[in-house]
C-alpha positions as CSV (number, residue, x, y, z in Angstrom):
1,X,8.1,1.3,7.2
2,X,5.7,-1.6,8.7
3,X,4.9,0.7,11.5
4,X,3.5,3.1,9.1
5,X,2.2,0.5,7.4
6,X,0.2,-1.1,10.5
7,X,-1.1,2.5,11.6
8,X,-2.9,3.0,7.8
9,X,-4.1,-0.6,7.9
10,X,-5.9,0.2,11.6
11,X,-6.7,3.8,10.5
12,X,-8.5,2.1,7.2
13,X,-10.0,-0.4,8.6
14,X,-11.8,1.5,11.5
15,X,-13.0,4.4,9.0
16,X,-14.7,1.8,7.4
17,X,-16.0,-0.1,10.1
18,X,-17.3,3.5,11.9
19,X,-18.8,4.6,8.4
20,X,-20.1,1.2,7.6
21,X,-22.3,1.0,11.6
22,X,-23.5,4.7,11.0
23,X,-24.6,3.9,7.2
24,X,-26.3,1.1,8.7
25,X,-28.1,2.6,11.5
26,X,-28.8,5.9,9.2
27,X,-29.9,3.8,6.3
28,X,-32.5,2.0,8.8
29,X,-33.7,4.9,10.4
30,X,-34.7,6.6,7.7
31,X,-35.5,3.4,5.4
32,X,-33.1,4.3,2.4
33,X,-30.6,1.3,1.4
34,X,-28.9,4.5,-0.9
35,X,-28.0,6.3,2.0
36,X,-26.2,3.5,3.4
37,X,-24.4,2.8,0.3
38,X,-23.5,6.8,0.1
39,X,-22.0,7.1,3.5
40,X,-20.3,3.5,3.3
41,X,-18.5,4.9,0.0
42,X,-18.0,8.1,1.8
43,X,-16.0,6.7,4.8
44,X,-13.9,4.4,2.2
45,X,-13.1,7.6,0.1
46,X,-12.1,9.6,3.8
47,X,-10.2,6.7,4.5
48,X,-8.3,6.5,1.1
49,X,-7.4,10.7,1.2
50,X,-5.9,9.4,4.9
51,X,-4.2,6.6,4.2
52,X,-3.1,6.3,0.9
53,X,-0.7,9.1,0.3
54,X,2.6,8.9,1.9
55,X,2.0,11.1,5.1
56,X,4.8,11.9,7.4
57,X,2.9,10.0,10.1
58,X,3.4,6.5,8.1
59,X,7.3,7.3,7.5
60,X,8.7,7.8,11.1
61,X,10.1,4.7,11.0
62,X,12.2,4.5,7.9
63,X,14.1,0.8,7.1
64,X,17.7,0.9,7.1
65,X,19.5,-0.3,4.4
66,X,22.6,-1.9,3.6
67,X,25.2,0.2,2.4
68,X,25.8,0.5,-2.0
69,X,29.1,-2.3,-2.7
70,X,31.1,-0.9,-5.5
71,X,31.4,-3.7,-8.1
72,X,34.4,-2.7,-9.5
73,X,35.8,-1.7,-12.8
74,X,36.6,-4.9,-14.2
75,X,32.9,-5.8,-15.2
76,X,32.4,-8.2,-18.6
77,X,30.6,-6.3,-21.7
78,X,28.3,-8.7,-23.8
79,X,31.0,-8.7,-25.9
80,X,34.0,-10.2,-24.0
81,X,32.0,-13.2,-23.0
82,X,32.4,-16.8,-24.4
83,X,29.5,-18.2,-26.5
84,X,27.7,-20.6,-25.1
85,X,28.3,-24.1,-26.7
86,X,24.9,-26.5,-27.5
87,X,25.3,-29.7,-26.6
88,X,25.3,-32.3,-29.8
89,X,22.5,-34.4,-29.7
């Protein structure tokens, strides 16, 4: 549902944003671009294990769909149909 779909795109986006501001200020502290990188890549792996599976929290709101129209009985095989007929040129 697009409600679900909002929720993981704001749940996403802010473990990201969260992991990439503590990477930052970690990774400046203590002077190591590596362990900015490794908590950056940690917080986009947390927020893929959150958001990527189909949780129950992303499908409260399921889409309703139209009902299945029976086509009928009478459809055309392959073989019933009329050949197509080129134009002379």
């Amino acid at each position: 549902d697009y409600k679900g779909q909002k929720l993981a795109e704001q749940i996403f986006q802010g473990i990201i944003l969260v992991s990439a501001i503590i990477g930052f200020i970690y990774g400046y502290i203590t002077e190591q671009f590596g362990w900015t990188v490794y908590i950056v890549m940690a917080g986009f792996a947390l927020s893929c294990l959150l958001t990527l599976p189909p949780w129950p929290m992303y499908r409260r709101n399921p889409l309703k769909w139209l009902p299945v129209q029976e086509s009928g009985t009478d459809e055309k095989k392959p073989a019933d149909r009329k050949p197509k007929r080129h134009a002379k040129s």
